[in-house]
VOVOMI-352712 format. One record per residue (C-alpha): residue number from 1; residue in three letters; x, y, z. Coordinates in steps of 0.2 Angstrom, whole numbers, plus 5000, padded with zeros to 4 digits. Layout:
// residues N
[NUM; 'ALA'; [X; Y; Z]]
...
// end
This chain:
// residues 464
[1; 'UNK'; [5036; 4823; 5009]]
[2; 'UNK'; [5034; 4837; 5023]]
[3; 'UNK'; [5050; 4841; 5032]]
[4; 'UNK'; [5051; 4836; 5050]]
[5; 'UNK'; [5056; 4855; 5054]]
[6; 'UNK'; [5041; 4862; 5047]]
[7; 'UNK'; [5031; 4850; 5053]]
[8; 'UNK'; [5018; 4860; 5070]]
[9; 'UNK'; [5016; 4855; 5085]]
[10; 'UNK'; [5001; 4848; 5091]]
[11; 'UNK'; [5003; 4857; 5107]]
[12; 'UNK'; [5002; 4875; 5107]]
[13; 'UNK'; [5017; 4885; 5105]]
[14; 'UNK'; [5020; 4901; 5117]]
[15; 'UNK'; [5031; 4914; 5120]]
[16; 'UNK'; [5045; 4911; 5135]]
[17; 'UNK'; [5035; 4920; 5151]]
[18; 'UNK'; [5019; 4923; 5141]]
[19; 'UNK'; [5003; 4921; 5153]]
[20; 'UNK'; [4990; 4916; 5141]]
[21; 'UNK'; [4971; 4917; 5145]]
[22; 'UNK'; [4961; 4899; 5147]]
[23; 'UNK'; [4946; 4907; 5148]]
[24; 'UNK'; [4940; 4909; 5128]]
[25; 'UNK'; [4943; 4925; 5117]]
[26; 'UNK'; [4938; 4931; 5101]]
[27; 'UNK'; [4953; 4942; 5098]]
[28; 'UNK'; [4954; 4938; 5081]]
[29; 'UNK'; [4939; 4945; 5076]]
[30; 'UNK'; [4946; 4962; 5087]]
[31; 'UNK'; [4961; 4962; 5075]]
[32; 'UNK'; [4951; 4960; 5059]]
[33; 'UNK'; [4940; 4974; 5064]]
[34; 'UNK'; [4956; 4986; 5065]]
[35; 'UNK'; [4963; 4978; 5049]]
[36; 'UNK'; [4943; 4983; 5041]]
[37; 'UNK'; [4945; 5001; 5050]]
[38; 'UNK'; [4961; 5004; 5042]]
[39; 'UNK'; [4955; 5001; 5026]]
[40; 'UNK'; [4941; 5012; 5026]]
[41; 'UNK'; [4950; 5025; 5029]]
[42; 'UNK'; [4962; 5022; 5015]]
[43; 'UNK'; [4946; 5020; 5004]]
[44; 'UNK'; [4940; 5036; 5012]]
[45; 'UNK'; [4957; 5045; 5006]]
[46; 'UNK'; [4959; 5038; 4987]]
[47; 'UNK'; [4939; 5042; 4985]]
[48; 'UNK'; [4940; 5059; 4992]]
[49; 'UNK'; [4948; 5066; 4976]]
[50; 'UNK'; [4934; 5060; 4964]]
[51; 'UNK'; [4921; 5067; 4976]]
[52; 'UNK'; [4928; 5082; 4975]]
[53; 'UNK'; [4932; 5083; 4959]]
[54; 'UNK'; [4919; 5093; 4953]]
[55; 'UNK'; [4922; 5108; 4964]]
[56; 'UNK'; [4940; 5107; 4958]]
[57; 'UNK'; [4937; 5105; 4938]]
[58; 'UNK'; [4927; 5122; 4942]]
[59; 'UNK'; [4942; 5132; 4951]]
[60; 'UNK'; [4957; 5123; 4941]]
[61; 'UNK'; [4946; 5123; 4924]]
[62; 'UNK'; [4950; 5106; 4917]]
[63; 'UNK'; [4942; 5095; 4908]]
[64; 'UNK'; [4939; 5076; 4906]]
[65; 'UNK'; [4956; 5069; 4899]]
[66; 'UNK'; [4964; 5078; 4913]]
[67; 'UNK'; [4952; 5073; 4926]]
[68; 'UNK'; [4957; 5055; 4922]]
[69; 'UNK'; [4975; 5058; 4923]]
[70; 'UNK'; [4972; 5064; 4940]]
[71; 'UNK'; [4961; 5052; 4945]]
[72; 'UNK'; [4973; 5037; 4938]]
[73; 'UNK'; [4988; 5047; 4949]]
[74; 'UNK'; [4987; 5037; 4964]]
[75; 'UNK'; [4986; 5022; 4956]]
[76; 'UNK'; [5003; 5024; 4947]]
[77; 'UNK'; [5016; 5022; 4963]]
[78; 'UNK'; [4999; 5012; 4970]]
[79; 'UNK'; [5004; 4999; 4958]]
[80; 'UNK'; [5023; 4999; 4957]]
[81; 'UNK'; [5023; 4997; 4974]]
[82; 'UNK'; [5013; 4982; 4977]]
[83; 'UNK'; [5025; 4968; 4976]]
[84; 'UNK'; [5038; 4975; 4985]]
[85; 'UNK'; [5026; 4981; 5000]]
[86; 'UNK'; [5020; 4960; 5001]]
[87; 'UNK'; [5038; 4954; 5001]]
[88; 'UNK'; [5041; 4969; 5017]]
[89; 'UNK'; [5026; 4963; 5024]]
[90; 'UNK'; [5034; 4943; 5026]]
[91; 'UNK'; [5051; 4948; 5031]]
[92; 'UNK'; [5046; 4964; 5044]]
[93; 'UNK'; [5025; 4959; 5047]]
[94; 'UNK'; [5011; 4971; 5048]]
[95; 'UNK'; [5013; 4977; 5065]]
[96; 'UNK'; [5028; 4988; 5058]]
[97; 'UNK'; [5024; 4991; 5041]]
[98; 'UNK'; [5004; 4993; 5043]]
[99; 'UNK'; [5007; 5009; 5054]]
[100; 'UNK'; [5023; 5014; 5044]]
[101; 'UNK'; [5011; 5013; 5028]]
[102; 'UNK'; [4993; 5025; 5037]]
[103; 'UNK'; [5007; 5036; 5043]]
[104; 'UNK'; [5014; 5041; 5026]]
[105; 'UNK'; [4996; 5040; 5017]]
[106; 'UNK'; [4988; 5053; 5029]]
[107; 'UNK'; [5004; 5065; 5029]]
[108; 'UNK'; [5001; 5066; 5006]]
[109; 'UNK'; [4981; 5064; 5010]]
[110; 'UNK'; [4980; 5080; 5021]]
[111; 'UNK'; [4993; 5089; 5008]]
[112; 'UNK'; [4982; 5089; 4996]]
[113; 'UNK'; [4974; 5104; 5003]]
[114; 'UNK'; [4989; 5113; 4999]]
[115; 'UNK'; [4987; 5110; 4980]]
[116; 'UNK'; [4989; 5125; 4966]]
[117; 'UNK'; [4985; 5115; 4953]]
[118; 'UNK'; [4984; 5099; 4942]]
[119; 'UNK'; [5001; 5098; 4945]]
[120; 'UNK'; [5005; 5099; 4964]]
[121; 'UNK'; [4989; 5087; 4966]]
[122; 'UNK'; [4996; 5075; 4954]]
[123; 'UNK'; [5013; 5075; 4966]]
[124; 'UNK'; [5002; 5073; 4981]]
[125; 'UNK'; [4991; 5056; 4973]]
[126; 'UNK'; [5007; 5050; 4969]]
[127; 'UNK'; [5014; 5050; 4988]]
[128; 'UNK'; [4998; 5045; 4993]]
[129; 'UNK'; [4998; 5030; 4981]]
[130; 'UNK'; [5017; 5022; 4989]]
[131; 'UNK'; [5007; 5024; 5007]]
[132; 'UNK'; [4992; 5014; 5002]]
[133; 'UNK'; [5003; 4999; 4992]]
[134; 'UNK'; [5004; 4988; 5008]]
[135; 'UNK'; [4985; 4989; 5013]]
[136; 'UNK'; [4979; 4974; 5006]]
[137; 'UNK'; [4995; 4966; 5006]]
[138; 'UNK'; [4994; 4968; 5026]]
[139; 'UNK'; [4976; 4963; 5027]]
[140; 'UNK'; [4977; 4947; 5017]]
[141; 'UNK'; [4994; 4942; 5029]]
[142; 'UNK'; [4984; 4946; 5043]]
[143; 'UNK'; [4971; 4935; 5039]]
[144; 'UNK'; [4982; 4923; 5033]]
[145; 'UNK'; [4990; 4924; 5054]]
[146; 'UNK'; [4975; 4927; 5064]]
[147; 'UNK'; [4959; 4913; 5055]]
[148; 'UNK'; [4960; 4894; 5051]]
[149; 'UNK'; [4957; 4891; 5033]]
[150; 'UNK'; [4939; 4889; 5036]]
[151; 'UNK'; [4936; 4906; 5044]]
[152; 'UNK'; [4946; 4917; 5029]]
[153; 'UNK'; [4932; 4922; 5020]]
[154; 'UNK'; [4922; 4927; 5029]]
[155; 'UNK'; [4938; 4938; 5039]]
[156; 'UNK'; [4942; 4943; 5023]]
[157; 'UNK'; [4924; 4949; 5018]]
[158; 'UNK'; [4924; 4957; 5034]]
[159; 'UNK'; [4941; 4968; 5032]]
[160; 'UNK'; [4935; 4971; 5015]]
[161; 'UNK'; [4921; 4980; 5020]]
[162; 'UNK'; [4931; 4994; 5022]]
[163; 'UNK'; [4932; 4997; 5004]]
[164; 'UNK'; [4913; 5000; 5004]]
[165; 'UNK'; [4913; 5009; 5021]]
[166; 'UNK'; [4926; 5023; 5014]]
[167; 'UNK'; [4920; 5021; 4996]]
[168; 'UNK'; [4902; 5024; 5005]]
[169; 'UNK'; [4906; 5039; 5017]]
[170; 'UNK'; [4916; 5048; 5005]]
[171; 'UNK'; [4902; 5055; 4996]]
[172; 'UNK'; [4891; 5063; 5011]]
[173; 'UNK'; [4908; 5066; 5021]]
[174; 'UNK'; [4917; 5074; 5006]]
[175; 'UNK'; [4901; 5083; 5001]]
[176; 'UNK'; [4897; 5092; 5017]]
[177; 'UNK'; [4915; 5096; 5021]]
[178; 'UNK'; [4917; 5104; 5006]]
[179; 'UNK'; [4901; 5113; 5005]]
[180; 'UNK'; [4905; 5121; 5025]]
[181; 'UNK'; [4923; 5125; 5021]]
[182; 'UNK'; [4928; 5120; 5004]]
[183; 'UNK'; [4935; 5105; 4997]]
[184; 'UNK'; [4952; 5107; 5005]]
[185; 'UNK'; [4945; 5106; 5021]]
[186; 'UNK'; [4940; 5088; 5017]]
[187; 'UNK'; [4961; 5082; 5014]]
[188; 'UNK'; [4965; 5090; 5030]]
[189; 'UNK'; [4951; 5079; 5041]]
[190; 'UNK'; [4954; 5062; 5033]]
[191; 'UNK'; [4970; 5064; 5036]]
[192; 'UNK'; [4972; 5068; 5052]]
[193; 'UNK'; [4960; 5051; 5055]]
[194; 'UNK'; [4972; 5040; 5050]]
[195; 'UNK'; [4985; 5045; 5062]]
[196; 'UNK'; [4973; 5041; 5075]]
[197; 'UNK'; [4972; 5025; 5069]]
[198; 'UNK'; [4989; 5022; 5072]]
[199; 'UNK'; [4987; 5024; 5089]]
[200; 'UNK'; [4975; 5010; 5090]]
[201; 'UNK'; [4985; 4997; 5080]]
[202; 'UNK'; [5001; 5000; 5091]]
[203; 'UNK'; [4990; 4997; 5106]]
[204; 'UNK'; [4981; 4982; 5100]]
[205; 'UNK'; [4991; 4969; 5086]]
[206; 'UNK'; [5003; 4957; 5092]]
[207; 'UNK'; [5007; 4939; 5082]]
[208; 'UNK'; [4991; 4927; 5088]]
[209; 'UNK'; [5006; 4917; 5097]]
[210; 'UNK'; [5012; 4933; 5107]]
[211; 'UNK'; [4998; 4941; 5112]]
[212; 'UNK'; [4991; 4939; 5130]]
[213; 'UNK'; [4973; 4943; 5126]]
[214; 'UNK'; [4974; 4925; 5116]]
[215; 'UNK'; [4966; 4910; 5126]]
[216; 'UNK'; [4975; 4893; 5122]]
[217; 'UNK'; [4958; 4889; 5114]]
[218; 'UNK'; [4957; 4901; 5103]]
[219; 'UNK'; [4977; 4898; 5098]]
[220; 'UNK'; [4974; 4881; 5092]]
[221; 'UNK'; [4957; 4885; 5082]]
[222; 'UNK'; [4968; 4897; 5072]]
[223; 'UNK'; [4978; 4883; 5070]]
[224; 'UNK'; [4966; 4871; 5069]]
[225; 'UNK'; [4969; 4867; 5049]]
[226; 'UNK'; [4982; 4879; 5041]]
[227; 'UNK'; [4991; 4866; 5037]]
[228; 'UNK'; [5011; 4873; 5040]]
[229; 'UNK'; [5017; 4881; 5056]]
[230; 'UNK'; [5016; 4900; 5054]]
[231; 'UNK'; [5029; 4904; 5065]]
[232; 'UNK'; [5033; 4922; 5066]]
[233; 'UNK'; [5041; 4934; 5078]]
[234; 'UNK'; [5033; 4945; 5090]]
[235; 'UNK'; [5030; 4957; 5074]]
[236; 'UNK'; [5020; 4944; 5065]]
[237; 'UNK'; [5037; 4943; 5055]]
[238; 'UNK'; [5041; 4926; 5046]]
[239; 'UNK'; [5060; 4926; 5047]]
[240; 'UNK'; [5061; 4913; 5032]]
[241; 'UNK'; [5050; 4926; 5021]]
[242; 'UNK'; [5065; 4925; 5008]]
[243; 'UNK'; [5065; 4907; 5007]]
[244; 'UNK'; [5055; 4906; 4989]]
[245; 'UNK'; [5065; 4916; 4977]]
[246; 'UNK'; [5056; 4930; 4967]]
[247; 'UNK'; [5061; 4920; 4947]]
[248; 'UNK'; [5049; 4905; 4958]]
[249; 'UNK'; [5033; 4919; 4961]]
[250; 'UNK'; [5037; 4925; 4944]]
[251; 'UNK'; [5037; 4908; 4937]]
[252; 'UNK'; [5020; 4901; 4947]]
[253; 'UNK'; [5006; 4899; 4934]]
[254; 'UNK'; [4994; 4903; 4949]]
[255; 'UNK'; [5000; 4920; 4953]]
[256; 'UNK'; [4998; 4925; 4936]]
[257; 'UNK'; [4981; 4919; 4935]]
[258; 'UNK'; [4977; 4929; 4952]]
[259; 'UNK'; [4984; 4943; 4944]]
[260; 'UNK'; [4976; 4943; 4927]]
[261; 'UNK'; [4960; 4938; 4936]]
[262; 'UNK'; [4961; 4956; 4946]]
[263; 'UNK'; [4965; 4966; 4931]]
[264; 'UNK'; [4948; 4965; 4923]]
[265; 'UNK'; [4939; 4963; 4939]]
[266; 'UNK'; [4945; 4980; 4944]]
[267; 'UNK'; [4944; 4988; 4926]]
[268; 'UNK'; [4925; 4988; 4931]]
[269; 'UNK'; [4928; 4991; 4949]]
[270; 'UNK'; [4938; 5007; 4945]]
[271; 'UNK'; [4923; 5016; 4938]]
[272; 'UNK'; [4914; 5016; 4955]]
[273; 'UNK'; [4928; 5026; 4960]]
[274; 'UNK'; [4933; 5036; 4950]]
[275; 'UNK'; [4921; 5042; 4935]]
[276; 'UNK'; [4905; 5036; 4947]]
[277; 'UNK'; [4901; 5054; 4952]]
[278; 'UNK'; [4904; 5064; 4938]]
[279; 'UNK'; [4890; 5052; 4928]]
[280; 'UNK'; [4879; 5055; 4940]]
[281; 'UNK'; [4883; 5071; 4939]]
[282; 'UNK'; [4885; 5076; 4923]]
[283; 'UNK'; [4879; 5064; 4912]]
[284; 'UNK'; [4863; 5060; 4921]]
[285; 'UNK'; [4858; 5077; 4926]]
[286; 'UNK'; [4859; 5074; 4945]]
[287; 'UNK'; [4863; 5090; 4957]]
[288; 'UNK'; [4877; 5090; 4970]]
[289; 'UNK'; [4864; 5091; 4985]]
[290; 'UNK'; [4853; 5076; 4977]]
[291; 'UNK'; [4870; 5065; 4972]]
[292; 'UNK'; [4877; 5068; 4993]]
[293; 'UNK'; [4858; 5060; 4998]]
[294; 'UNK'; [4859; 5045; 4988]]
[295; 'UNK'; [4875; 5045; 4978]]
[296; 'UNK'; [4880; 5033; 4991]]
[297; 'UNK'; [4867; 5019; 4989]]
[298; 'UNK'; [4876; 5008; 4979]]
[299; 'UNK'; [4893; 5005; 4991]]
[300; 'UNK'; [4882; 5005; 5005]]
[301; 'UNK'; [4874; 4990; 4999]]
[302; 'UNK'; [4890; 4981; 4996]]
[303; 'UNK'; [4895; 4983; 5012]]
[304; 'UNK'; [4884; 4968; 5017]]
[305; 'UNK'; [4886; 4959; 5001]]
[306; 'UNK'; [4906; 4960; 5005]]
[307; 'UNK'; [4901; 4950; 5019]]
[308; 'UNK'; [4889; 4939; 5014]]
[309; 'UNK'; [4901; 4933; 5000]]
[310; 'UNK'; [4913; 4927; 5014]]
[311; 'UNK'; [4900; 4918; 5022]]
[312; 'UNK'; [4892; 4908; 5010]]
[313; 'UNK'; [4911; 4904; 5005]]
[314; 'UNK'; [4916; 4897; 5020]]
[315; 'UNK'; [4898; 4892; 5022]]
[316; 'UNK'; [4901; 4879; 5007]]
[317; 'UNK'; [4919; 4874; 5014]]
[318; 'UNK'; [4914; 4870; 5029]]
[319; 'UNK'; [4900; 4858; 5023]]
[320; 'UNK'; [4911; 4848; 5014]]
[321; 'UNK'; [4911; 4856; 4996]]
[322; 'UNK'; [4929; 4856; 4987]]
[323; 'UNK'; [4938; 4873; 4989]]
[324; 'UNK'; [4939; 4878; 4972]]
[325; 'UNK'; [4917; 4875; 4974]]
[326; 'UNK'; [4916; 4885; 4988]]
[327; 'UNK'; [4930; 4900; 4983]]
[328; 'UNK'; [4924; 4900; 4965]]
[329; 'UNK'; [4905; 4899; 4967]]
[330; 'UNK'; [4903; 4917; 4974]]
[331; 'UNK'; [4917; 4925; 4963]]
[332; 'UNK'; [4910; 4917; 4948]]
[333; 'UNK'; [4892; 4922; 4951]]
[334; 'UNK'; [4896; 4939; 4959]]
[335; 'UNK'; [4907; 4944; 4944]]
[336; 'UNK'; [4894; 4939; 4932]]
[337; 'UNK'; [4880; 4946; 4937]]
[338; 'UNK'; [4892; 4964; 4942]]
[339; 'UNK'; [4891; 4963; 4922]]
[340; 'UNK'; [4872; 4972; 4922]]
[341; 'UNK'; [4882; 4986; 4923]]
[342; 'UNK'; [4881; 4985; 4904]]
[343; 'UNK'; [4863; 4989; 4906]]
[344; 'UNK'; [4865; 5007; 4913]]
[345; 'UNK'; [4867; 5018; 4899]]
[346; 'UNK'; [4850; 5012; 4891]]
[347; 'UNK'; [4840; 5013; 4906]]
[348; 'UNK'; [4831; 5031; 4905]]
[349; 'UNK'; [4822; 5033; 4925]]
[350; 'UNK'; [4837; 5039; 4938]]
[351; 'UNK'; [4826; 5027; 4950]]
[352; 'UNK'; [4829; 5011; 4938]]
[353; 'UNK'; [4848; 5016; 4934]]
[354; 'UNK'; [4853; 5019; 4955]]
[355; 'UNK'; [4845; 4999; 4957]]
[356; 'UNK'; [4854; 4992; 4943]]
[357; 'UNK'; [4871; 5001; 4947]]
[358; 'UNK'; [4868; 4995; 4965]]
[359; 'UNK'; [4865; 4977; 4962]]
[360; 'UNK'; [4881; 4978; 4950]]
[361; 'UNK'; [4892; 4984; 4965]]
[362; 'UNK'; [4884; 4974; 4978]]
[363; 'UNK'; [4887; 4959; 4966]]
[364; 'UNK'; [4905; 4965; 4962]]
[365; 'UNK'; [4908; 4965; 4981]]
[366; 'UNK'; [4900; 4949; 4984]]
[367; 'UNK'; [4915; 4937; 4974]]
[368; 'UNK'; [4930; 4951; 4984]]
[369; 'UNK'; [4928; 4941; 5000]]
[370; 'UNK'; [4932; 4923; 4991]]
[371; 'UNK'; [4945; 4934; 4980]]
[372; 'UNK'; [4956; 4941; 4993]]
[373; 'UNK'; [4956; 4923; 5003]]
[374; 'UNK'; [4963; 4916; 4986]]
[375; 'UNK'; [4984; 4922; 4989]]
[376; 'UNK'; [4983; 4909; 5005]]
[377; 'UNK'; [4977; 4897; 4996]]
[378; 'UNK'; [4988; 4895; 4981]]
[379; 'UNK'; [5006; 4904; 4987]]
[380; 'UNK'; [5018; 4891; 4988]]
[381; 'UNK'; [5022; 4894; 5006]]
[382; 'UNK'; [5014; 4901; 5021]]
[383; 'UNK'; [5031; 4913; 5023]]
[384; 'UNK'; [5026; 4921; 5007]]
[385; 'UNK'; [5007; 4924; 5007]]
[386; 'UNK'; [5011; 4943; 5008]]
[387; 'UNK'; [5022; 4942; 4991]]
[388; 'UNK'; [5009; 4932; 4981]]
[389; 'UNK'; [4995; 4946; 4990]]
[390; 'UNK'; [5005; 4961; 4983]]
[391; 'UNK'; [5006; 4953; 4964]]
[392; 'UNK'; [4987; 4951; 4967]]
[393; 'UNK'; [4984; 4966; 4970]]
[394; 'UNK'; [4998; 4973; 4958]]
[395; 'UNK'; [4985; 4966; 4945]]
[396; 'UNK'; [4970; 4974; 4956]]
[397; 'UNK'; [4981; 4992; 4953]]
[398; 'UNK'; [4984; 4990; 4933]]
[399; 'UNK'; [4967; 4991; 4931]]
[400; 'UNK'; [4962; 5003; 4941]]
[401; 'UNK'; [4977; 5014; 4934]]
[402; 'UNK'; [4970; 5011; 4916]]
[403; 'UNK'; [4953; 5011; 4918]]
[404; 'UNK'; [4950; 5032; 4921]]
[405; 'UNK'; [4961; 5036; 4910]]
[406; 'UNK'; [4955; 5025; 4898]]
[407; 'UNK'; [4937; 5033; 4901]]
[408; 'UNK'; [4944; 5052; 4902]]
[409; 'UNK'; [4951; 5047; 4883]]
[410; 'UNK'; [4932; 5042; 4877]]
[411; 'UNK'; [4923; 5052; 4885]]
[412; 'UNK'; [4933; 5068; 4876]]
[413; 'UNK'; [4932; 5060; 4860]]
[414; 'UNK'; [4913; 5054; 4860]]
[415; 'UNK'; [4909; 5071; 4866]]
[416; 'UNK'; [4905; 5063; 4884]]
[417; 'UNK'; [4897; 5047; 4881]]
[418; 'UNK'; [4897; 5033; 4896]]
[419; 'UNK'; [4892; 5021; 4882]]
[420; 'UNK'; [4909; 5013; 4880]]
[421; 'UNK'; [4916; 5013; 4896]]
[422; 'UNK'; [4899; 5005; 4904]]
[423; 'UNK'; [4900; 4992; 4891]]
[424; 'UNK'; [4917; 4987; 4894]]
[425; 'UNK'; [4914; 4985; 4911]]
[426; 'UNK'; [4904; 4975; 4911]]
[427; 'UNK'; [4915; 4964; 4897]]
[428; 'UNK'; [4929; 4966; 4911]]
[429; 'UNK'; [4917; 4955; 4925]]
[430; 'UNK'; [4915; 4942; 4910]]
[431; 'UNK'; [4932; 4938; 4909]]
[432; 'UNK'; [4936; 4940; 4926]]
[433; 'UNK'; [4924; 4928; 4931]]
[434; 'UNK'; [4932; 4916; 4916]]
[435; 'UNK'; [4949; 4918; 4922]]
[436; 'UNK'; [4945; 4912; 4939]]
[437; 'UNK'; [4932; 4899; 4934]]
[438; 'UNK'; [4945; 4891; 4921]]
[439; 'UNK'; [4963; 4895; 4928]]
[440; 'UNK'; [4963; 4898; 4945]]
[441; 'UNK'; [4967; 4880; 4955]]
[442; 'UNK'; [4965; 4881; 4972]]
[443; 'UNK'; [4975; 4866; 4985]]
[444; 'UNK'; [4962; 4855; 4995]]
[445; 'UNK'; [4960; 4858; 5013]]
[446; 'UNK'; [4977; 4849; 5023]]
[447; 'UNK'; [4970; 4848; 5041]]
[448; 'UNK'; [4985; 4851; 5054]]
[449; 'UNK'; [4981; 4834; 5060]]
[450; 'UNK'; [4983; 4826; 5044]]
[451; 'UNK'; [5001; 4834; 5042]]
[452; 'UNK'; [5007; 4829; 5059]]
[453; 'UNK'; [5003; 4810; 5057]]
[454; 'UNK'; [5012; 4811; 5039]]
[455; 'UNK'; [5026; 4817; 5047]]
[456; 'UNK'; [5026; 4803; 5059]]
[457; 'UNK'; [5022; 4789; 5047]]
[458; 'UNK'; [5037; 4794; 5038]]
[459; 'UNK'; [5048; 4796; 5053]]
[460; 'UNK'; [5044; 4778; 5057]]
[461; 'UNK'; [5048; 4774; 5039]]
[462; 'UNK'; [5067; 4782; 5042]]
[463; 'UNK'; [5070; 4774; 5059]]
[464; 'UNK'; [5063; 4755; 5054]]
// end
């Protein structure tokens, strides 16, 4: 039974004195583009340490364990703050906290440079960590505001590609910087791009119902088939974000599963950006100059594999195929063939190892489109699709915090052997892939429509 409060319109809801466009707009895909551009730059920030890593081991002189404690620093306060970043994001909305967030992260990003020591950069990954908790809480709420059901995916795959983008640029940017003015300088310029960025977001995001560059066309395709009004206020705030108590989140089977599912997928994911370089590095012989040309392959290839995940997702929606087909199909095949990862250590040509490293991370970013569509699908209300994204990507943080230290520890005790940690990657994708294949449930499709003449039938039920 659907309240008759909650029940939508079918006519579209505006703001008191708003003047909206009847010609047709694509804002929506403006917004996830500012959504995708501030990911990559908090991409671009957390990778910058690994990249520059090696020229800090050499003037800090530490060694492996340590480097994984340091690389596994932002990831700490990262985690902790996930959850309560998603519930902010449903009572205050992203067009408050999203700039709040890129302000704070570029402030510890551009301290960095000021480090002395493991110790002061430790401080610094740790600030930089709470900044970065409400990124992909804010994306996935964005999404959740801005694209019918049908169009997530492929939005998310799209604001996901950030994550190859900065992982991507990183290496070349990080690289050069560092070779024309040292490794600080590199801190210093990535954080100053962030503030920019927030300049563009104040300029630009509004709630889909406030903003005047929205055609009444494209108002009701957004809410062509999410099923519940997403009412908001002119933050994209949902004033009834409170409604489901944390003991019901904690107590929902399905945020579990989401959770668990994103531990293991990001036990493997971790390595890309973390101990990534230093193999290539050091345990496969390549130099700095030959690792900035083509250490970079692999994300860049995942960049379109990030999108082309979202479309065939909501490709196999759209055709009719049941939503758990069409979201599990690309996570379960992505996840398991990322597992060739298991592959690399075995593999003696460079040549054959960079191919089979890039399939496994254009494959891993292949099932993150379908994955970060998931927390809209299942949460038990639209008013808390930021909560049920923060314990996603709580999950998406507990494994990327133990997976380099968990590598710093095997490498100093197998005197530098990747054979452990590129096996159990690969084991991670495996039961990732399981966890979403077998546990994850995902609700059918309820067109707006469909609720609205429920809502009738039942009031002509009360009144006869």
């Amino acid at each position: 039974m659907v309240p008759l409060s909650r029940v939508p319109s079918t006519k579209t809801e505006t703001s008191p004195g708003l003047q909206r466009n009847r010609s047709h707009s694509h804002m929506r895909w403006t917004i996830v583009g500012f959504s995708a551009l501030g990911l990559t730059i908090a991409y671009l920030d957390r990778a910058a340490l690994s990249v520059a890593m090696p020229y800090m081991s050499e003037e800090f002189h530490i060694g492996s364990a340590v480097q994984g404690v340091m690389l596994s620093a932002f990831f700490w306060t990262y985690a902790l703050f996930q959850i309560p970043s998603g519930r902010l994001l449903d009572r205050f909305g992203p067009r408050i906290i999203y700039p709040i967030a890129v302000g704070w992260w570029s402030v510890w990003t551009a301290l960095t440079a000021l480090a002395q020591g493991v110790g002061s950069v430790i401080v610094f990954r740790l600030g930089l960590g709470i900044g970065e908790a409400p990124v992909q809480p804010a994306n996935v709420k964005v999404v959740s505001r801005w694209f019918p059901r049908k169009e997530r995916a492929f939005a998310s795959g799209l604001f996901d590609m950030g994550q190859q983008i900065g992982t991507t640029l990183s290496i070349p940017v990080v690289t050069a910087l560092a070779l024309l003015g040292g490794w600080r300088l590199a801190f210093v310029v990535i954080g100053v791009a962030g503030l920019l960025w927030i300049v563009g977001w104040a300029a630009v995001y509004r709630d889909p119902e406030r903003h005047p560059r929205v055609s009444e066309a494209e108002l009701a395709h957004i809410r062509s088939d999410q099923g519940e009004s997403a009412g908001a206020d002119p933050d994209g705030a949902d004033p009834d974000g409170a409604d489901v108590p944390w003991r019901v989140l904690l107590g929902d089977s399905q945020v579990w599963a989401l959770t668990t599912g994103y531990v293991f997928r990001s036990l493997a994911g971790a390595f890309f950006l973390t101990w990534y370089p230093s193999y290539l590095l050091d345990d496969r012989g390549f130099s700095k100059a030959d690792f900035g040309m083509v250490g970079w392959i692999p994300s860049l290839i995942a960049i379109g594999s990030t999108v082309l995940g979202g479309i065939v997702s909501d490709r196999l929606l759209a055709s009719g195929s049941s939503p758990n087909l069409a979201r599990k199909l690309p996570i379960v095949a992505g996840l398991g063939l990322s597992a060739c990862i298991g592959f690399a250590p075995f593999i003696e040509s460079n040549l054959v190892l960079m191919i089979v490293l890039t399939v496994s991370s254009a494959a891993h970013s292949f099932a993150g489109a379908a994955i970060l569509s998931l927390p809209a699908e299942v949460a038990p209300s639209s008013s808390c699709v930021g909560a049920v994204a923060g314990f996603q990507n709580f999950g998406s943080q507990v494994g990327s915090l133990i997976s380099p230290i968990a590598i710093g520890l095997f490498l100093a005790s197998s005197n530098g052997s990747y054979v452990g940690p590129l096996l159990g990657a690969a084991a991670s994708c495996l039961l990732s892939a399981a966890i979403y294949l077998f546990w994850v449930r995902i609700k059918p499709v309820t067109l707006r429509d469909d609720v609205s003449a429920k809502a009738a039938g039942h009031q002509e039920g009360t009144t006869s």
